[in-house]
C-alpha positions, 0 to 999 in steps of 0.5 A: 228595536228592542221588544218588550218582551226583550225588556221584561227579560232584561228587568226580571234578570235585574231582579234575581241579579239582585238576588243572586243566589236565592231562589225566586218565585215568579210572582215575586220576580213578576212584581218587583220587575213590574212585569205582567205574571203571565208572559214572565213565566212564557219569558222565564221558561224561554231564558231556562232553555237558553241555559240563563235561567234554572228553576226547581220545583215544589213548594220551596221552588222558584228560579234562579240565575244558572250563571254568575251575573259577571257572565250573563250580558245584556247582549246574550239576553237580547239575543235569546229573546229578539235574535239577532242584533243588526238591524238588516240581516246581511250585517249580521254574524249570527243569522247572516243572510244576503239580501234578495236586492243585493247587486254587489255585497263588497261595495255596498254602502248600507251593509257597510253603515249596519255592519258598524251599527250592529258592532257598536251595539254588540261592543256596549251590549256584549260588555255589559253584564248583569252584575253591571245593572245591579 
């Protein structure tokens, strides 16, 4: 399930997509993205470390898109906000983990079904980028 937090992230994004090239306040993401100010800057200062966001500081400061909009997809968002998305972790690819009941990974039918849950998700997600949103 996607977060809200994951939400506002993908919003504000939309935002500064929009506004490609310039830079941003945080109020002004905040109020265009409706997102409460606060948790964007938690959000904001999340998505800098992660390389999807750059910020500068001072009074002409504000954020800006660390990439072209054509390579930020909503997959890579989601990811760097709410981890991974397969819903059980031994369908994932990035955070696998066997599961503690596993009898047989091979033959079993619910890591067969998320495998191809996560995969579809992943196909729609990791094909659309911001540029796309906008």
């Amino acid at each position: 399930m996607l977060s809200m937090k994951a939400k506002y992230a993908i919003r504000a994004l939309t935002v500064m997509a929009q506004n490609e090239g310039k830079m941003l306040q945080a109020k002004t993401i905040a109020k265009e993205a409706d997102v409460p100010q606060k948790f964007l800057e938690a959000i904001l200062l999340e998505l800098k470390n992660h390389g999807i966001v750059g910020s500068k500081r001072g009074i002409f400061g504000g954020y800006f898109l660390a990439r072209p909009t054509s390579e930020i997809t909503v997959g890579n968002i989601i990811r760097q906000i709410d981890g991974p998305l397969a819903p059980i972790r031994c369908a994932s690819v990035t955070a696998y983990q066997k599961c503690d009941d596993c009898v047989d990974e091979a033959t079993c039918t619910i890591r067969k079904t998320m495998v191809d849950v996560r995969n579809a998700m992943s196909d729609v997600l990791d094909n659309k980028t911001l540029k796309d949103l906008v």
